[in-house]
C-alpha positions in Angstrom: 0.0 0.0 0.0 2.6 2.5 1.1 4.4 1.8 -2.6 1.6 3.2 -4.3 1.4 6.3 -2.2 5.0 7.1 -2.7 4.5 6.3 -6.7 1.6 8.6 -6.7 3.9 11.1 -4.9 6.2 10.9 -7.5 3.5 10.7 -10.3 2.7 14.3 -9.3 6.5 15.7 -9.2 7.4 14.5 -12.3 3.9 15.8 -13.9 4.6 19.2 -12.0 8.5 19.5 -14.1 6.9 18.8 -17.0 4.1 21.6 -16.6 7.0 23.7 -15.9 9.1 22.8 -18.9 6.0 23.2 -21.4 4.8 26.3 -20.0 8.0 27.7 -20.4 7.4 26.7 -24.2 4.0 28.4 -24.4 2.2 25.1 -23.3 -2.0 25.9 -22.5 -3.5 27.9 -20.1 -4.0 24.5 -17.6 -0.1 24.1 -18.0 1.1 27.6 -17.2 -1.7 27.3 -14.1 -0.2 23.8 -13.2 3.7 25.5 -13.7 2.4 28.6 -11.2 2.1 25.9 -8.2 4.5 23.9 -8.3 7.4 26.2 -7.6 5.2 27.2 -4.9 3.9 23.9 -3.0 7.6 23.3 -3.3 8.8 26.6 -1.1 5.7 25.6 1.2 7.3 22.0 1.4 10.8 23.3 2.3 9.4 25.6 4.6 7.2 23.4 6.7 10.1 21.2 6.8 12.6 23.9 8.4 10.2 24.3 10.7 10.1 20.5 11.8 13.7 20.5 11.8 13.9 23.7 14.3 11.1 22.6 16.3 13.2 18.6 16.2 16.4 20.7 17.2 15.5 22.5 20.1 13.4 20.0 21.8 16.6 17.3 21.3 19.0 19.9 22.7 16.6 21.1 25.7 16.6 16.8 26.4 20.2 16.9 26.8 20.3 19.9 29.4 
């Protein structure tokens, strides 16, 4: 079960580089839409996962006090 969750995952990344590739070539309206969000559900990935990493940091280093 877990295997098709991470293909799906990765279904969705590669779709969302493509978008990005055509729309860069003058692809449709969907594609330029589809090319506008990945970029950004990417900074709101790396962001929520700073976060978790600050959060994981301080809480392991207040542990060892």
């Amino acid at each position: 079960m877990e295997i098709f969750v991470l293909i799906g995952i990765l279904v969705l990344v590669v779709g969302g580089c493509v978008c990005v590739v055509w729309a860069s070539r003058g692809g449709p309206r969907w594609a330029r839409g589809v090319a506008h969000v990945t970029p950004a559900a990417g900074e709101v990935l790396r962001a929520s996962s700073r976060s978790s990493r600050k959060s994981g940091g301080q809480s392991s280093s207040d542990d060892g006090s």
